[in-house]
C-alpha positions in Angstrom: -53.2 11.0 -9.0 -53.8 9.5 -5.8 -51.7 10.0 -2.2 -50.1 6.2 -2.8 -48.6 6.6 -6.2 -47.4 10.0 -4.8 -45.5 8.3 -2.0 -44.0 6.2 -3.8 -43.0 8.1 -6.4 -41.0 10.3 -4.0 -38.8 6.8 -2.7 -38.6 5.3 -6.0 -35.2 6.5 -6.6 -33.3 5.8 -3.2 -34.9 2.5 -3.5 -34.0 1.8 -6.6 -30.1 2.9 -6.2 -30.2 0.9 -2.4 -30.8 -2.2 -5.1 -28.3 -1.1 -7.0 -25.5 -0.7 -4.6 -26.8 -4.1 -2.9 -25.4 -5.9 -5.8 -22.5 -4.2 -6.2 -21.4 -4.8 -2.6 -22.3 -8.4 -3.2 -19.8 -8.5 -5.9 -16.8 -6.9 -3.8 -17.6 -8.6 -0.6 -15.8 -11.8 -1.7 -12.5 -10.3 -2.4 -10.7 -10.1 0.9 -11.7 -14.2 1.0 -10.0 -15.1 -2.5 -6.4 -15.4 -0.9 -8.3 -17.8 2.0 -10.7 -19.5 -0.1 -8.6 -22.8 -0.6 -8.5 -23.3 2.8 -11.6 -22.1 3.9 -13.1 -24.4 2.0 -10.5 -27.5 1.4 -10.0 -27.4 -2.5 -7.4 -26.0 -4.9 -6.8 -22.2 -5.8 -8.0 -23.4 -9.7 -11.1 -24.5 -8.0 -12.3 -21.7 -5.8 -11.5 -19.6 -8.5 -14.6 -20.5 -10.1 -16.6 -18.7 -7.0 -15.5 -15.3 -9.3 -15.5 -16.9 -12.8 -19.2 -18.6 -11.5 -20.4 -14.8 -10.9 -19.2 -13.6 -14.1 -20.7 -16.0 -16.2 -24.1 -16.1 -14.5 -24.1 -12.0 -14.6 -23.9 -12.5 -18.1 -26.5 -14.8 -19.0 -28.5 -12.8 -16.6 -28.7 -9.3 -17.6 -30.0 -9.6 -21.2 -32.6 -12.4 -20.2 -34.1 -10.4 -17.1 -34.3 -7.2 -19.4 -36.2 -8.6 -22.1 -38.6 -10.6 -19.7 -39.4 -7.2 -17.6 -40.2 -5.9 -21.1 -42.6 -8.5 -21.2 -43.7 -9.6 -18.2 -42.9 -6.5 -15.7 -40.1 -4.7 -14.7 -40.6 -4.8 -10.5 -41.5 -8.4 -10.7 -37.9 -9.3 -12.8 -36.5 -6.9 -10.3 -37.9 -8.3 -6.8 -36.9 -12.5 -9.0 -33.2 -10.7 -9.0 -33.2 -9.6 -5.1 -34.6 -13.1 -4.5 -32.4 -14.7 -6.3 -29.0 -12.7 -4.7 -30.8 -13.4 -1.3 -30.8 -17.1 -2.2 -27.5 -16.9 -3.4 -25.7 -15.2 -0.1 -27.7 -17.7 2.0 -26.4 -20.8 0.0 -22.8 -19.3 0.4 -23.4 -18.7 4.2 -24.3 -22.1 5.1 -21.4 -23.5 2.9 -18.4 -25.1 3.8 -17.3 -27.2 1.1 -16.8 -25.9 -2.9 -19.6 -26.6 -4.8 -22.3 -24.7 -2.9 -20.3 -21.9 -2.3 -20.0 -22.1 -6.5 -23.3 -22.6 -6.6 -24.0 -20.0 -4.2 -22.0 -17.3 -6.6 -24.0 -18.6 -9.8 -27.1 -17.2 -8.0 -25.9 -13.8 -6.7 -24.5 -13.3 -10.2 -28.4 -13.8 -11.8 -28.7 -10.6 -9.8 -26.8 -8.6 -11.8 -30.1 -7.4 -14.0 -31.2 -5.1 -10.8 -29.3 -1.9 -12.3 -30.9 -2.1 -15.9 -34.2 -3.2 -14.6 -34.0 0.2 -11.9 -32.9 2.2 -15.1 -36.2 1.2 -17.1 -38.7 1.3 -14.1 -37.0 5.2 -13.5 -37.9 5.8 -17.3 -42.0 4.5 -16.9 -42.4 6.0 -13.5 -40.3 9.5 -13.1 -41.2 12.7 -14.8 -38.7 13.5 -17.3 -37.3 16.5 -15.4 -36.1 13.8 -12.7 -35.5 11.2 -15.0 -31.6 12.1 -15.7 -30.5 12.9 -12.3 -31.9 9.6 -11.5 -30.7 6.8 -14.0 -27.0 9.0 -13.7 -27.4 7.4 -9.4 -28.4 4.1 -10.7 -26.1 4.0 -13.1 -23.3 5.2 -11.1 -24.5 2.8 -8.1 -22.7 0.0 -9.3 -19.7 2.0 -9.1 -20.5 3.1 -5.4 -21.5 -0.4 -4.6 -18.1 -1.7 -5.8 -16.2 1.1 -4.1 -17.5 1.0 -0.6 -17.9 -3.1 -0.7 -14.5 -3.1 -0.3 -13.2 -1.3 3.2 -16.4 -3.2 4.6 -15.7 -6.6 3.6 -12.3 -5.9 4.4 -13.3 -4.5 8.0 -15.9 -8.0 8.6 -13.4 -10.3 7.1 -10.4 -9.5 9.4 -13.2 -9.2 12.7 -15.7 -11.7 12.4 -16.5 -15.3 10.9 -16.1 -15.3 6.8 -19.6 -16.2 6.6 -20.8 -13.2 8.0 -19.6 -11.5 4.7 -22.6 -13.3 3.1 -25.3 -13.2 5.8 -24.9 -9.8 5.6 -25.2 -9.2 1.6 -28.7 -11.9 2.8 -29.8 -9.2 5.3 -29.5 -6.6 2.5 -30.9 -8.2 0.2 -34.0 -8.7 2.0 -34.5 -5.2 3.8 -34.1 -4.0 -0.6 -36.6 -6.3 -1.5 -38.8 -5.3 1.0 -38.6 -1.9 0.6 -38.8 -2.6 -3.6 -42.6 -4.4 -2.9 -43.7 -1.4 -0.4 -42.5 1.6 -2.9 -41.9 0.6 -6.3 -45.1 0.3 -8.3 -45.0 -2.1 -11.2 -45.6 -0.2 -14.4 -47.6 -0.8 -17.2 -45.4 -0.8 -20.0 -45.1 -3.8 -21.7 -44.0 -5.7 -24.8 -45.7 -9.0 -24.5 -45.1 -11.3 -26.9 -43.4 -14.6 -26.5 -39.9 -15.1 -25.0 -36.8 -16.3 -27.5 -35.9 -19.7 -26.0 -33.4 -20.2 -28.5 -32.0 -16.6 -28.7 -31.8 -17.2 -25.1 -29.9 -20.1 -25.1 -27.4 -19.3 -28.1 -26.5 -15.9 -26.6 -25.9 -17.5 -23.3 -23.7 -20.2 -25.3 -21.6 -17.7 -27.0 -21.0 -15.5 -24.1 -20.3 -18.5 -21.2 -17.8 -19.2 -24.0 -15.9 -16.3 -24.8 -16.1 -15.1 -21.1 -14.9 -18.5 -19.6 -12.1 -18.4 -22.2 -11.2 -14.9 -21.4 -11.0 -15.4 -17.4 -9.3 -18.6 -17.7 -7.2 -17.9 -21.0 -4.6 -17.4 -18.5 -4.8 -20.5 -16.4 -5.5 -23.3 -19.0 -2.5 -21.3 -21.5 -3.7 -18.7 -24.3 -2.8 -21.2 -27.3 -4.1 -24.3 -25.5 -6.9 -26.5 -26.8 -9.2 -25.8 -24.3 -9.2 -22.0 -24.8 -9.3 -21.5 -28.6 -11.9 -24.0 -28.7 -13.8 -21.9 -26.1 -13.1 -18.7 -28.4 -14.4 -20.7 -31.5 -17.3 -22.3 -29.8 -18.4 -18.4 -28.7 -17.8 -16.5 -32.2 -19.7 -19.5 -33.9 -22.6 -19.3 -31.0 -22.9 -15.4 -31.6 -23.1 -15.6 -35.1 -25.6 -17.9 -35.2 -27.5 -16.1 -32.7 -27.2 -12.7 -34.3 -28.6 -14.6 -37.8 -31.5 -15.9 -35.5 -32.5 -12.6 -33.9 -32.5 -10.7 -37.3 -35.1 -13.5 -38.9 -37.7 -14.2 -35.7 -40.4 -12.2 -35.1 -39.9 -11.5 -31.0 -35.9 -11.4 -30.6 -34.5 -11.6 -27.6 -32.4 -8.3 -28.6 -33.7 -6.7 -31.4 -30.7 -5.8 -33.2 -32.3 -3.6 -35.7 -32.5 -1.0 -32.7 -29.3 -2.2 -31.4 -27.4 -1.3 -35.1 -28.6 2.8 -35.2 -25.8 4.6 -34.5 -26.5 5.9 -31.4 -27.3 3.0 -29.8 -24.3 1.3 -31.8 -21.5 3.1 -30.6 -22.9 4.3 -27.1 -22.4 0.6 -26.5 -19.4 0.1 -28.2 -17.8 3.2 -26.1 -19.5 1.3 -22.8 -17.6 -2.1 -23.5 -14.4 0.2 -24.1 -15.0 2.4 -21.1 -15.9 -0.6 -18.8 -12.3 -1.8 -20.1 -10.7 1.4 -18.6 -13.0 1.5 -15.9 -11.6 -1.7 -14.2 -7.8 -1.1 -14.5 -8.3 0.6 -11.2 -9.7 -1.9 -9.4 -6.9 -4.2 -10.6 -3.9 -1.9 -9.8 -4.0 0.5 -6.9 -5.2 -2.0 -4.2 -2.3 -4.2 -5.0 -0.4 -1.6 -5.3 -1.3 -0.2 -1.5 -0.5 -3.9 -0.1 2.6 -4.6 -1.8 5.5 -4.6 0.5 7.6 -1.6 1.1 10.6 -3.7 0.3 10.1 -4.1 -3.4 10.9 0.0 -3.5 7.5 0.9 -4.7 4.8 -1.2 -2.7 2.8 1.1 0.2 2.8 -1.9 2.5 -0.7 -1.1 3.6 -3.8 -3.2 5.0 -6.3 -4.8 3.0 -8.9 -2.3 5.4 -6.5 0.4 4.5 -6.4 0.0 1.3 -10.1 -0.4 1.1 -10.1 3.1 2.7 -8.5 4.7 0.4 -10.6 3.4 -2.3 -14.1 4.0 -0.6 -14.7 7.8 -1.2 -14.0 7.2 -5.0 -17.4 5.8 -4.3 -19.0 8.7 -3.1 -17.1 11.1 -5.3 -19.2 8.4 -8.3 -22.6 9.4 -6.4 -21.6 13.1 -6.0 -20.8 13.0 -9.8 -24.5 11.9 -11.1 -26.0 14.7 -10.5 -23.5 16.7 -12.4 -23.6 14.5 -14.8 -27.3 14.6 -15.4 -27.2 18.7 -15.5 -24.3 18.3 -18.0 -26.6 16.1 -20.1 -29.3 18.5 -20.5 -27.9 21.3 -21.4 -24.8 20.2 -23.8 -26.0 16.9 -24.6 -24.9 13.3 -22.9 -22.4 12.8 -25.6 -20.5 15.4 -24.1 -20.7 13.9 -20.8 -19.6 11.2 -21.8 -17.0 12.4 -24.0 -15.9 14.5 -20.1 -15.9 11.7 -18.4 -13.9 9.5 -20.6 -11.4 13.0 -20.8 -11.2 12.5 -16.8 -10.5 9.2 -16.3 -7.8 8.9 -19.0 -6.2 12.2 -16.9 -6.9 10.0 -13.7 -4.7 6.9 -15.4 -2.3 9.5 -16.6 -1.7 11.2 -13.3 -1.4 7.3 -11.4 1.8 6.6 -13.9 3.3 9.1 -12.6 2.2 9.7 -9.0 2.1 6.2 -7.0 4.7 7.1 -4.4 2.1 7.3 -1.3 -1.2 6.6 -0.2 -2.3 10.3 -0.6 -1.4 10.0 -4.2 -3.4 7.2 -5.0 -6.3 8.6 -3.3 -6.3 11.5 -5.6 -5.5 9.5 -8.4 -8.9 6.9 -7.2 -10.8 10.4 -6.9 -10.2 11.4 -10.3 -11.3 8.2 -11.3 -14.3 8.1 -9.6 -15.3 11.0 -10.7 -14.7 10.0 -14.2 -16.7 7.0 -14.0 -19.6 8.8 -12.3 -20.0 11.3 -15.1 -19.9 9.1 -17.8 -22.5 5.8 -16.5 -24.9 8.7 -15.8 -24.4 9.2 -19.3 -24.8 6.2 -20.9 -28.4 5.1 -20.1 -29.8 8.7 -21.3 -28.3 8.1 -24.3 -29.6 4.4 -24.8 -33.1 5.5 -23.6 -33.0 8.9 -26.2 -33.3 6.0 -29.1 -35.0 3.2 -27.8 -38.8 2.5 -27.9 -40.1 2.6 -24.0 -41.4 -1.1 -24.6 -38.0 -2.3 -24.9 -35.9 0.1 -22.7 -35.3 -3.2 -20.3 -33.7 -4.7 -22.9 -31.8 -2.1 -24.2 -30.4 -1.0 -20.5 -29.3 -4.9 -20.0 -27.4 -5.1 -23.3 -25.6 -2.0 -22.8 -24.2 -3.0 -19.2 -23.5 -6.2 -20.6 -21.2 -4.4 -23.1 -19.7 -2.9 -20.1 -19.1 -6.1 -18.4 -17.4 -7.6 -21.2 -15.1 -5.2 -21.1 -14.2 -5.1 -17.3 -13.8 -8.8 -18.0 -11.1 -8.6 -21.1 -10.0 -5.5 -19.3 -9.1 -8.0 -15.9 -7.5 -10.4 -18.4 -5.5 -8.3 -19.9 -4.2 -7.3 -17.2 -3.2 -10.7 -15.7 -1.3 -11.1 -18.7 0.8 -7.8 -18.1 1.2 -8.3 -14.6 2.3 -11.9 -15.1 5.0 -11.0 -17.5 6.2 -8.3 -16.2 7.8 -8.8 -12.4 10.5 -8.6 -9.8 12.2 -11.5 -7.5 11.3 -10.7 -3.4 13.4 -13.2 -1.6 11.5 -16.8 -2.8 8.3 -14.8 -3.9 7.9 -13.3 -7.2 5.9 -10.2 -7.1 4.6 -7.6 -10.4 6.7 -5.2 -11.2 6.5 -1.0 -10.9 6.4 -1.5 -14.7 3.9 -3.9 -15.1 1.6 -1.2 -12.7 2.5 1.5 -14.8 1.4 -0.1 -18.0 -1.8 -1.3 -17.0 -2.5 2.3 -15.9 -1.3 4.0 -19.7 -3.5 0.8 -21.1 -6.6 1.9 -19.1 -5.4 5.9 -20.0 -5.6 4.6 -23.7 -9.1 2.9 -23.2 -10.3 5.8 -21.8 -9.3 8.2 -25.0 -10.4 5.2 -27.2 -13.8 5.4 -25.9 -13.7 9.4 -26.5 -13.3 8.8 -30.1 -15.8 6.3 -30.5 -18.3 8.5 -28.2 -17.3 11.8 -30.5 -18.7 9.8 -33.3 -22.2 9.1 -31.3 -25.0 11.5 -33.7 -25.5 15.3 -32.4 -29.0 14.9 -32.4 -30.6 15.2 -29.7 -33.8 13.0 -30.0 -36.0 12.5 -27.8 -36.9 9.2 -26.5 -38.9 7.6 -28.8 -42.1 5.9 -27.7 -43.6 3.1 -28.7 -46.8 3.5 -29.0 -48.2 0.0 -29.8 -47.1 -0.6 -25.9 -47.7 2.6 -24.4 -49.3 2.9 -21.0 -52.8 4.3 -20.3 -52.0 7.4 -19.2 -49.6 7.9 -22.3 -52.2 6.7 -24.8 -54.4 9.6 -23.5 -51.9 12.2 -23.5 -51.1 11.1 -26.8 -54.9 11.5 -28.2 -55.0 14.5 -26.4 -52.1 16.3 -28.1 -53.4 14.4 -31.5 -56.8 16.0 -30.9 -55.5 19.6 -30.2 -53.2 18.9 -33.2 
């Protein structure tokens, strides 16, 4: 091997988690705007909504395409398309001043979203395998880390500087990772070929804008309305007819023969019910920190305070990986998984009952964190043990697509509870102590529910499998050359 690869080799994985924690921040970094969004840019609260719902629904679409075309077509190039495409996005959204580019701004930071799975896949091709878990656990975990240390940040630019500085800076980022990604990240030589499914494309991107639009807005347009069972209707019918499509062409999109083993199965089945639990905390301790002291339970704390307090569940995610990878090899990833499921659902437990100060919610955040950090590191070695490498891309997107369904009914949800369940503040009216504390046993449930879906996950621990129609040329030989001494 020459000094190059060598090099590069040794920065692959910073790199790689930089990218990953990139996009995160470029998801949190809008959130101290959403209260001034209306009159930052002159238009209704329904209609800077969609600078979220935009996101969403373009993340989706996203993730499963980009996976299957860096099967096909390269891994680093998909990747460096993504960074491009979230610094095109940030600039769009700097220069705007007015609603539809900053929407349209949002749509392309949210095609972004297929960095992590990409990172995962190019870690698999280019890492030795005795890296390759402590690796994808940071990757994994980075969009965790992202999320949690986006927030004192944007919190700390939005309250000192011009709005739009929130977004040059996710540009700056964007370009110092994409530049770092070309210089150190060698594209592999793994690949499916094959043609790309235009139509699976388009009917899983139907069925999912559907189901996810009716699911954000559900709320909004009313749960029983036209509008939103239509939506659900229009997304069940669009996924079935996608999932007959896939099973009957030749190069699916998501080949859901590998998606229905039972590893693969209920690793992301316990992802889309995990990424449910996982998000409950985002929704309930930073409003719990800022409500005021007045309603009797509120902490009355800053939006950079708050932000604070969430940050080192962020590191405590990154600190986690590593644990979680040695975990992995020696019991198994199930169990990891299974462990971090355990501590989360202890996290939500201890946050019902302890949410009386900031030092309790920082231990309750912590707990979380941790949680969270062992079980993503967990979830792409257990994809990756039962995929071919030719379609790891693919398999990566689809299971942190499962995840992001989840967060998304998980933020829904939610609403609902905290909508129903509140308290009268002078002319305001404001969620209830209640309503907190049963988002926080919902996401404690979650948690246990994606523990017995995870115990369920086979024992066996395979190796991953390898396709060898695809295989590299440096796998090919060392495949004839175990064959030959065979």
């Amino acid at each position: 091997m020459s000094a190059a690869p060598t090099v590069r080799a040794g920065a692959v994985v910073p790199v790689l988690a930089s990218a990953g924690i990139t996009v995160a921040l470029m998801q949190t970094l809008v959130i101290p705007l959403v209260p001034e969004l209306p009159r930052l840019l002159n238009a209704s609260a329904a209609g800077t909504a969609w600078a979220i719902t935009a996101t969403l629904l373009a993340a989706a679409v996203a993730t499963p395409i980009m996976g299957r075309l860096g099967d096909m077509y390269g891994k680093r190039r998909m990747l460096l398309i993504s960074i491009g495409m979230l610094v095109a996005g940030s600039v769009v959204a700097a220069l705007s001043s007015s609603l539809v580019p900053m929407i349209a701004g949002r749509a392309l930071q949210g095609f972004a979203a297929g960095v992590i799975p990409l990172g995962i896949s190019i870690m698999r091709d280019e890492l030795p395998s005795d890296k390759l878990g402590t690796a994808t656990a940071q990757m994994s975990a980075s969009l965790g880390v992202g999320g949690a240390l986006g927030l004192p940040l944007a919190a700390l630019l939005a309250e000192n500087f011009n709005w739009h500085t929130l977004f040059w800076l996710s540009a700056g980022l964007g370009v110092i990772v994409f530049g770092l990604v070309l210089r150190f990240v060698p594209e592999s030589s793994v690949r499916s070929g094959g043609r790309f499914d235009l139509l699976g494309g388009l009917g899983l991107s139907i069925g999912l804008i559907s189901l996810l639009l009716a699911i954000s807005q559900g709320a909004d347009w009313g749960w029983t309305g036209g509008r939103t069972l239509g939506l659900f209707a229009l997304g069940i019918v669009a996924l079935l007819a996608w999932g007959w499509w896939e099973r009957r062409t030749s190069e699916p999109l998501v080949d859901l023969r590998t998606t229905a083993r039972p590893q693969v199965l209920l690793t992301n089945l316990a992802s889309m019910v995990f990424g449910f639990a996982m998000f409950a905390m985002s929704l309930v301790l930073p409003q719990l920190l800022q409500m005021p002291k007045a309603t009797g339970f509120g902490l009355g704390q800053s939006m950079l305070a708050s932000g604070l307090v969430m940050g080192p569940s962020g590191l405590v995610m990154l600190i986690a990986a590593p644990f979680s990878a040695k975990i992995s090899k020696t019991r198994g990833p199930k169990v990891t998984l299974m462990l971090g499921a355990v501590v989360v659902a202890a996290g939500y437990g201890v946050g019902s009952v302890l949410m009386g100060s900031v030092w309790e919610l920082v231990l309750v955040s912590l707990l979380i964190g941790a949680g969270i950090g062992l079980a993503y590191g967990a979830m792409p070695a257990l994809i990756m043990a039962a995929v071919p490498v030719s379609e790891t891309a693919a398999a990566n997107s689809f299971n942190t697509l499962m995840r992001s369904i989840g967060t998304s009914v998980s933020s829904a949800v939610a609403g609902v509870i905290l909508a129903n369940l509140t308290i009268s503040l002078g002319s305001f009216t404001l969620p209830s102590q209640t309503g907190f504390r049963t988002v926080l046993l919902i996401g404690a449930g979650a948690a246990l529910a994606a523990l017995a879906i995870a115990s369920f996950i086979p024992t066996r621990r395979d190796k991953p499998q390898v396709d060898r129609t695809y295989t590299s040329t440096e796998e090919s030989a060392t495949l004839s050359s175990s064959a030959n001494q065979a």
